[in-house]
LUMMI-352507 format. One line per 2 residues: their letters; for each residue x, y, z of C-alpha. Coordinates in Angstrom, 2 decimals. Layout:
! residues N
A> X:Y:Z; ...
This chain:
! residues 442
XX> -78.13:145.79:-165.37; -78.75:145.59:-169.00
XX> -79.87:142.34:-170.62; -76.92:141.18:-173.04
XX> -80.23:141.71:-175.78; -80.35:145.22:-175.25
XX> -76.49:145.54:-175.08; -76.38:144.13:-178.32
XX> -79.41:146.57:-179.88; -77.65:149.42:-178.13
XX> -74.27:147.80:-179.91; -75.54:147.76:-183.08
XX> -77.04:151.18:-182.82; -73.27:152.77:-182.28
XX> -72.14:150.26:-185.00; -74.66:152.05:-187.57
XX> -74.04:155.45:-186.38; -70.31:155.54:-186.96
XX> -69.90:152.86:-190.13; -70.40:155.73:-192.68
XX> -67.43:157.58:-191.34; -65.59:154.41:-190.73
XX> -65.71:153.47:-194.07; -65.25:157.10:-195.87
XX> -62.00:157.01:-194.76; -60.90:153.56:-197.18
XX> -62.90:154.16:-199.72; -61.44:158.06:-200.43
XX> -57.68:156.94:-199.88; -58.50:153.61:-202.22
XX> -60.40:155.46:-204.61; -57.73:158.21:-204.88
XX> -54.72:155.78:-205.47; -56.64:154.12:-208.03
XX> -56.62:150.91:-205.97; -58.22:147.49:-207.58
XX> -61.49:146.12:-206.72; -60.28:143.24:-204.82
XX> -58.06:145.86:-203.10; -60.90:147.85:-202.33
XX> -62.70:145.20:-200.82; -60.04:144.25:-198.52
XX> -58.93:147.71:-197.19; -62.76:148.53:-195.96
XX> -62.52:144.71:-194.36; -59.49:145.12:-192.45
XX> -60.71:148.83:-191.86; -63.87:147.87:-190.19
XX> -62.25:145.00:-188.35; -59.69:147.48:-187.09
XX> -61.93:149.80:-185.74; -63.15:146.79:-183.48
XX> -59.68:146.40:-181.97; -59.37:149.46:-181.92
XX> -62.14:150.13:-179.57; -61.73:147.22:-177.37
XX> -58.23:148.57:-176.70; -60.34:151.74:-175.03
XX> -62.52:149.76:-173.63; -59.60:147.26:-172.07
XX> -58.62:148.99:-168.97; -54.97:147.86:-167.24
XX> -51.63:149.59:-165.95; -51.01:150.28:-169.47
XX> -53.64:150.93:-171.71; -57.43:151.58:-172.41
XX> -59.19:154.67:-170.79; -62.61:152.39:-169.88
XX> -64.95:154.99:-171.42; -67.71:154.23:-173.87
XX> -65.82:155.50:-176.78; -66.06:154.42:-180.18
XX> -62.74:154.34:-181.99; -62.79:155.08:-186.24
XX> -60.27:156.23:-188.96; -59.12:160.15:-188.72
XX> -60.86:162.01:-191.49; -58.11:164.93:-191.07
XX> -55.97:162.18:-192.01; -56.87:161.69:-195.61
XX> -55.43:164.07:-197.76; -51.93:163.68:-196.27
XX> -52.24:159.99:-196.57; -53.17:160.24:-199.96
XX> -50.32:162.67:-200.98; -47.74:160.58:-199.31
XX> -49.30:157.49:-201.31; -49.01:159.36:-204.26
XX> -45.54:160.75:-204.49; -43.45:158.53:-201.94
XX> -45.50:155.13:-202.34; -47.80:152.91:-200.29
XX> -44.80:151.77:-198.39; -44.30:155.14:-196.97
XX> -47.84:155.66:-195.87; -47.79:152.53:-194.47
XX> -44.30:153.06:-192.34; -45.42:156.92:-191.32
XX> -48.23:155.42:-189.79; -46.56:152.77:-187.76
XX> -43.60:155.49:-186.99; -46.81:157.75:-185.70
XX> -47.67:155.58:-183.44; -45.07:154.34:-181.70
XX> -44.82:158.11:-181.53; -48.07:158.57:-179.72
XX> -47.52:155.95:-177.03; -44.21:157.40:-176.56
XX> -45.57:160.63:-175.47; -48.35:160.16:-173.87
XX> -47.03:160.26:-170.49; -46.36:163.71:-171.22
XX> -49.14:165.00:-173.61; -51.45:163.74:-170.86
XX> -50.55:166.64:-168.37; -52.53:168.90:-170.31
XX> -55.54:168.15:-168.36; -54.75:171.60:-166.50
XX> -55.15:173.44:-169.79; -58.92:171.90:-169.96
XX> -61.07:173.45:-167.17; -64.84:173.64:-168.34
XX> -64.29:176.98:-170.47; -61.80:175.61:-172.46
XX> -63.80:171.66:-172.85; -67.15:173.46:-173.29
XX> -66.44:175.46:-176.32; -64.43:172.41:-177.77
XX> -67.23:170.08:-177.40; -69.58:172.76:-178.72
XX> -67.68:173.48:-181.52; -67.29:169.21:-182.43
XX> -71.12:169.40:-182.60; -71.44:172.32:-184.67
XX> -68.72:171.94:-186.54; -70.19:168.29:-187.46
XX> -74.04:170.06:-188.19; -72.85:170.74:-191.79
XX> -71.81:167.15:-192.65; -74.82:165.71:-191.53
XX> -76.86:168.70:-193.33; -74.75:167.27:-196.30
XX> -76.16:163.92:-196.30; -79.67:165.06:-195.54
XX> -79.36:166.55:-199.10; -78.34:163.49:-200.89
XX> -74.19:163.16:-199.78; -72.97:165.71:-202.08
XX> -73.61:169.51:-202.72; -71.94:168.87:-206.15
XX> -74.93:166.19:-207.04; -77.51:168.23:-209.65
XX> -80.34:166.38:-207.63; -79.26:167.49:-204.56
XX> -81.88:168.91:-202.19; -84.57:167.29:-203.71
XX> -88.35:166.04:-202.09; -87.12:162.40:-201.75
XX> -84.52:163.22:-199.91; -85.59:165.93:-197.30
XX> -88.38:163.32:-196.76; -86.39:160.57:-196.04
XX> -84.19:162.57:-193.30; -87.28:164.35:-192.00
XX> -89.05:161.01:-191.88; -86.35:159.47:-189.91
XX> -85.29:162.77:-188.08; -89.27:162.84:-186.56
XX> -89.29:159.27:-186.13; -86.49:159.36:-183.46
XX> -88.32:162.39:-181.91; -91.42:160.52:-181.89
XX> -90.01:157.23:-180.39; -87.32:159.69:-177.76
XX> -91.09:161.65:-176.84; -93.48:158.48:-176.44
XX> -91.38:155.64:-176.69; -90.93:154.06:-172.79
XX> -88.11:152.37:-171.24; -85.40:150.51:-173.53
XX> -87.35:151.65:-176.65; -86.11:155.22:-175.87
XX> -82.39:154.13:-176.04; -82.44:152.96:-178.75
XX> -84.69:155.55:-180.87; -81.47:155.73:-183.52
XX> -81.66:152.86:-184.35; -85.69:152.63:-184.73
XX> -85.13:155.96:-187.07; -82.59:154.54:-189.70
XX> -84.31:151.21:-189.64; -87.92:153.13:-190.30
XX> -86.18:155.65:-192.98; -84.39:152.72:-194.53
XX> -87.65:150.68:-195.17; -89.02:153.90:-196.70
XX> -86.30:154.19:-199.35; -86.49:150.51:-199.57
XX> -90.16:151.09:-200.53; -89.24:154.06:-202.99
XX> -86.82:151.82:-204.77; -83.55:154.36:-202.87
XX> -82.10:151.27:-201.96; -78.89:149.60:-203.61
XX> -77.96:145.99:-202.60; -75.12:145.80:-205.15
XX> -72.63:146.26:-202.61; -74.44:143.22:-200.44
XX> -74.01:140.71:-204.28; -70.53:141.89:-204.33
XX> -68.97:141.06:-201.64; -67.04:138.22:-200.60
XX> -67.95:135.71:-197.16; -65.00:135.63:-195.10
XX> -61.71:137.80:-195.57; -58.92:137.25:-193.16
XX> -56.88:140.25:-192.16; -53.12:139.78:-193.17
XX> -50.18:142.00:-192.22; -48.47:144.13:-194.70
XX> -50.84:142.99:-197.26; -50.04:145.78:-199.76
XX> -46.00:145.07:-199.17; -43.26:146.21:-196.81
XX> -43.16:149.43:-195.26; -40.86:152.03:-196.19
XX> -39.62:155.03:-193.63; -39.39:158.12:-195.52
XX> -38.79:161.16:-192.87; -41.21:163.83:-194.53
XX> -43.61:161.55:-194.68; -43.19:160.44:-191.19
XX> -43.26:163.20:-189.58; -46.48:164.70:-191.86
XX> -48.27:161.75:-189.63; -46.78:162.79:-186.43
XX> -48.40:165.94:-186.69; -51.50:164.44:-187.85
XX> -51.64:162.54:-185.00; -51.21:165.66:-182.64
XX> -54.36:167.05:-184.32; -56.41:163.48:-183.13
XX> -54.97:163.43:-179.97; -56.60:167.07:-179.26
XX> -59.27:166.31:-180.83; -59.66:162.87:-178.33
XX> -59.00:164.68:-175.53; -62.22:167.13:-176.18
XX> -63.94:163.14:-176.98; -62.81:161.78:-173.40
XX> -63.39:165.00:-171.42; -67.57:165.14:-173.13
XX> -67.77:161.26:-172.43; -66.41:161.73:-168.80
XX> -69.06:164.60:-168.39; -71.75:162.57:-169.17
XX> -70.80:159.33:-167.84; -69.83:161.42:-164.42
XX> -66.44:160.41:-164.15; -63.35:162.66:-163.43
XX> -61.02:162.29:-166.18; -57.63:162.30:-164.60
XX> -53.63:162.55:-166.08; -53.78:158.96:-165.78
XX> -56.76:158.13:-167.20; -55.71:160.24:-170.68
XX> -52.15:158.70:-170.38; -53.99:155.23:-170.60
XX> -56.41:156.64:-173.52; -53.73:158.04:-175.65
XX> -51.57:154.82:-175.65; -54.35:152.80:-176.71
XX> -54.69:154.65:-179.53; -51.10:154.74:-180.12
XX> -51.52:151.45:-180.14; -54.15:150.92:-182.57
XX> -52.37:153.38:-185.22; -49.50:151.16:-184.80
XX> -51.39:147.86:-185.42; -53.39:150.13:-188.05
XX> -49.94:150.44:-190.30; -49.19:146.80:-189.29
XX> -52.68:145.51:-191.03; -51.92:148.10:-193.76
XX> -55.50:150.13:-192.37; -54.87:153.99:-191.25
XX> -54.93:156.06:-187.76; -57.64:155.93:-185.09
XX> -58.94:158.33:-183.47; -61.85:158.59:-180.95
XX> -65.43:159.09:-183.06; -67.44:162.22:-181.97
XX> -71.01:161.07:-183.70; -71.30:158.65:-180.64
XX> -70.90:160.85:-177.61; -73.99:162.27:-178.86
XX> -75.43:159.08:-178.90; -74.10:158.27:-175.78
XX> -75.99:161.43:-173.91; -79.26:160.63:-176.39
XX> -79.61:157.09:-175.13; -78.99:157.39:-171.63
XX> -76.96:154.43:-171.26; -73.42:155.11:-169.89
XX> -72.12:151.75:-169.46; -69.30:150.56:-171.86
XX> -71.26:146.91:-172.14; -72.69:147.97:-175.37
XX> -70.20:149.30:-176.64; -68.22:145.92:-176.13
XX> -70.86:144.66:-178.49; -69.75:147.59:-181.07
XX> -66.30:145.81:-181.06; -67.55:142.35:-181.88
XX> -69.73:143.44:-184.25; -66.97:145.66:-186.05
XX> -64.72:142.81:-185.59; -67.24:140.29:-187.38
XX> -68.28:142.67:-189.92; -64.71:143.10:-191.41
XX> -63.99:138.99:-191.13; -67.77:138.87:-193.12
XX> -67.47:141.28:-195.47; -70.85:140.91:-197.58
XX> -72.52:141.03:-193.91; -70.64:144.19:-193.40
XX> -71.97:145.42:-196.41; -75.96:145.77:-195.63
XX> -74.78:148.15:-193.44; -73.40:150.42:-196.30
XX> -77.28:150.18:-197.75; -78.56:152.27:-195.71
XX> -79.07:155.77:-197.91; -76.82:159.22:-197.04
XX> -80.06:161.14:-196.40; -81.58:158.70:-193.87
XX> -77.59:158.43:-192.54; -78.17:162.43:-192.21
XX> -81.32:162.58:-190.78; -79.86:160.80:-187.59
XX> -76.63:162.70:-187.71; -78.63:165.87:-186.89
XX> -79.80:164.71:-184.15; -76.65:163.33:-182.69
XX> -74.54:166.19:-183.38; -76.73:168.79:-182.54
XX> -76.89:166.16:-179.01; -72.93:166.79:-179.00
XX> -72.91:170.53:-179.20; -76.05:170.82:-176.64
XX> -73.69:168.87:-173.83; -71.04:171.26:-174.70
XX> -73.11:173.99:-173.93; -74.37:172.57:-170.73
XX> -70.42:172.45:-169.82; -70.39:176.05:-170.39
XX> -73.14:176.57:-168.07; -71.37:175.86:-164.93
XX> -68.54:178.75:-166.35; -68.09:182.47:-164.87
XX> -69.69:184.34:-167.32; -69.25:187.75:-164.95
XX> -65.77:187.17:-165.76; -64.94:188.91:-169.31
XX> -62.03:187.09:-169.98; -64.24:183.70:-170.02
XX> -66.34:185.39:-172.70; -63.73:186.27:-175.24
XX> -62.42:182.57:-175.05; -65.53:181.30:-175.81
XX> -66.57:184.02:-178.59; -62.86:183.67:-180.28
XX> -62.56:180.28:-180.54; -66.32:179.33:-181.48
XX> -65.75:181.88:-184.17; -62.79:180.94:-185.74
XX> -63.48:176.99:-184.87; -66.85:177.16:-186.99
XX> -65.72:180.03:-189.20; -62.45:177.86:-190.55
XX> -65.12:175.06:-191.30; -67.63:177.46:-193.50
XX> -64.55:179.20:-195.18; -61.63:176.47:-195.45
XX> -59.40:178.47:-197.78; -58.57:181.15:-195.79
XX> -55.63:179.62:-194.64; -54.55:178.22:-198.11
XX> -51.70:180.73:-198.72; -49.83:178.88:-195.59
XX> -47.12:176.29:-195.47; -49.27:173.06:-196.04
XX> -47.73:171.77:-192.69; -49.42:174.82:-191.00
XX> -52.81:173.87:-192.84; -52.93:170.18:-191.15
XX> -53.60:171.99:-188.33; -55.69:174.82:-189.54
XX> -58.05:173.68:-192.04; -59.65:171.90:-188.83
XX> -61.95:173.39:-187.15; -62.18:171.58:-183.84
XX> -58.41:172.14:-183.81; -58.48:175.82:-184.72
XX> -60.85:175.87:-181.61; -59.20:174.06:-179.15
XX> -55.70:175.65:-179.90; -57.69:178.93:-179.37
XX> -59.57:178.21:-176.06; -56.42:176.68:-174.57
XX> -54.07:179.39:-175.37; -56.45:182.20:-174.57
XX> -57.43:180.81:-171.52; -53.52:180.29:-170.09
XX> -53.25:184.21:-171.45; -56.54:185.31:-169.50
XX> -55.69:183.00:-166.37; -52.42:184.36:-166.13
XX> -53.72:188.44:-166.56; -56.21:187.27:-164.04
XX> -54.02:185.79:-161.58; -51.78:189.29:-161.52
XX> -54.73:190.93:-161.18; -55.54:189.24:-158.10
XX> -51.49:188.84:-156.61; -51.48:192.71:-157.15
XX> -55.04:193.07:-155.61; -53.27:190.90:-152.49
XX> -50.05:192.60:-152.25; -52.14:196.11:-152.59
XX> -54.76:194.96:-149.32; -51.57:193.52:-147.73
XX> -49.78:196.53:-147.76; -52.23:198.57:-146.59
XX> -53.26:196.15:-143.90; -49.54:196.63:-142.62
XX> -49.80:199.98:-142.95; -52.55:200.00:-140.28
XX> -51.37:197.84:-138.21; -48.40:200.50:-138.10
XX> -50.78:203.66:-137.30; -51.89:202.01:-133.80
């Protein structure tokens, strides 16, 4: 049983791991609709403190909601750009009331999006959860080099030191570190590459002096919501993409935690985060979806118990009611943020690949599934525009990688499955009739 100390290390560990691409999210819809600073500061608040409810919802298991895995819930990424063009040209109100409108939508069908779990057997999951962590290599590989390929300093010594530093000193601590020190060798790296840049003069604690104390979150802050229909249903498709790309989330967390994820466990998973896109619009924030960086840390750490990740809640939940303690965390520099994102996607894509180890291979079909949709998954992440001539509706679900690849797997695999399985009725019917036959010659 661990110690409500280590719960809260472990906590804060999953808390630093995901508050980069919690934050992103605010700060790039803000930024783009030219929000003020005092707006700013409360839509990364409320943000931050949504992802906390968010998560305990998952956490929260009952008749209705909460699929009791150790997920960490965060804003959609895939999310953005539509968001931002509906704030644009239809208004804040309409972003806000597509949101709400999406997820009422999402606990509405979860009953029935949550029979897919026969389209997931481990071919299908294993390349999904593969492709997450690969797909997720290049962002981290981004921040290594400074956060931006477009920066002219990007690449340079400081930098690959600083993610190298902290990259071997979670390698160090996972090799000779014993007991609880191993779990939480994360957390050792970004605090060790943090004091580095600290020491290098890499670190910025602007963002700390700016910030306010205490910031209560306050529904429909930015005004009343407005329903505008193409707007609406621009997030109902958006949220299909996050609810695929949950499922592969739930499926890698029930791997490693050993536990069977059933119809009723997704139905359970997907209203919850119905739930929190619905509060999300409510508290003027923006969808949630489960977080892929912390599987990986999940399966690095060894700890499969949802106790720390309780601790991830309340700390969320305090850090957007604090907001200038919320903001050390956003000191912490993008390539020591990288350094540690390596390591815990590359975690991601390794468990997705032990899920393809228990697959026929001898079978050919299995192959292609896995070859197609690791191809295009990864290949639509490198090369982005190739589906640019298409309707942008089609591109919400396109320009996604670990969409492109799970649409692939899953409808390959039902066209495979059902080849194979008149392969084998014909194979029967072939042995039956010449059994009969026999049985006729004596």
């Amino acid at each position: 049983m661990l110690s409500n100390g280590k719960s809260a290390a472990l906590g804060l560990q999953h808390v630093l791991a995901m508050y980069a691409g919690a934050v992103i999210v605010p700060l790039l819809i803000g930024g783009a609709l030219n929000f003020t600073p005092e707006e700013m500061t409360y839509l990364v608040s409320i943000d931050i403190f949504m992802c906390g409810v968010a998560t305990l919802l998952q956490l929260t298991v009952n008749k209705f909601f909460g699929i009791g895995l150790p997920v960490v819930l965060g804003c959609a990424i895939q999310a953005v750009s539509p968001l931002i063009l509906i704030g644009s040209n239809q208004g804040i109100g309409a972003m806000y009331g597509s949101i709400i409108v999406a997820g009422i939508f999402i606990i509405l069908i979860s009953g029935v999006f949550s029979k897919i779990k026969r389209f997931f057997p481990p071919v299908v999951t294993g390349t999904v959860i593969t492709v997450i962590g690969l797909t997720l290599i290049p962002v981290a590989l981004e921040k290594m080099g400074g956060g931006s390929k477009i920066m002219t300093d990007f690449g340079s010594t400081k930098f690959l030191v600083l993610a190298f530093v902290t990259i071997a000193t979670i390698l160090i601590v996972q090799i000779y570190g014993i007991g609880f020190m191993r779990s939480i060798a994360v957390l050792i790296g970004l605090l060790v590459g943090t004091g580095l840049a600290a020491f290098l003069g890499m670190v910025n604690l602007a963002p700390v002096a700016e910030a306010t104390w205490f910031h209560m979150p306050q529904p429909f802050y930015f005004g009343r919501p407005t329903f505008e229909w193409s707007s609406i249903l621009t997030m109902i498709l958006i949220s299909l993409v996050s609810m695929v790309e949950s499922t592969g989330v739930y499926f890698a967390l029930g791997e490693i935690t050993d536990k069977k994820i059933q119809e009723d466990d997704l139905k359970r998973g997907y209203r919850a985060e119905g739930l929190a896109v619905l509060l999300g619009g409510i508290f003027n924030t923006f969808p949630y979806t489960g977080f892929s960086q912390n599987v990986g840390l999940v399966q690095l750490s060894g700890i499969k118990n949802r106790k720390p990740i309780y601790f991830s809640a309340g700390f969320l939940i305090l850090l957007g009611l604090l907001p200038k303690i919320g903001a050390v965390a956003t000191i912490i520099p993008d390539p020591v943020l990288g350094g540690a994102m390596l390591v815990m996607f590359g975690m991601v894509a390794t468990q997705g690949i032990r899920m393809l180890a228990h697959v026929d291979f001898t079978n050919e079909s299995n192959l292609l599934v896995v070859a197609m949709s690791v191809g295009l998954g990864l290949g639509v992440t490198v090369v982005p525009e190739l589906f640019a001539g298409l309707p942008e509706t089609v591109q919400l679900f396109t320009s996604n990688g670990i969409v492109v690849a799970s649409l692939t797997s899953i409808i390959l695999n039902v066209l495979f499955n059902k080849k194979e399985r008149g392969k084998v009725d014909l194979e029967t019917s072939t042995v039956g009739s010449e059994f009969a036959e026999t049985g006729n010659s004596h």
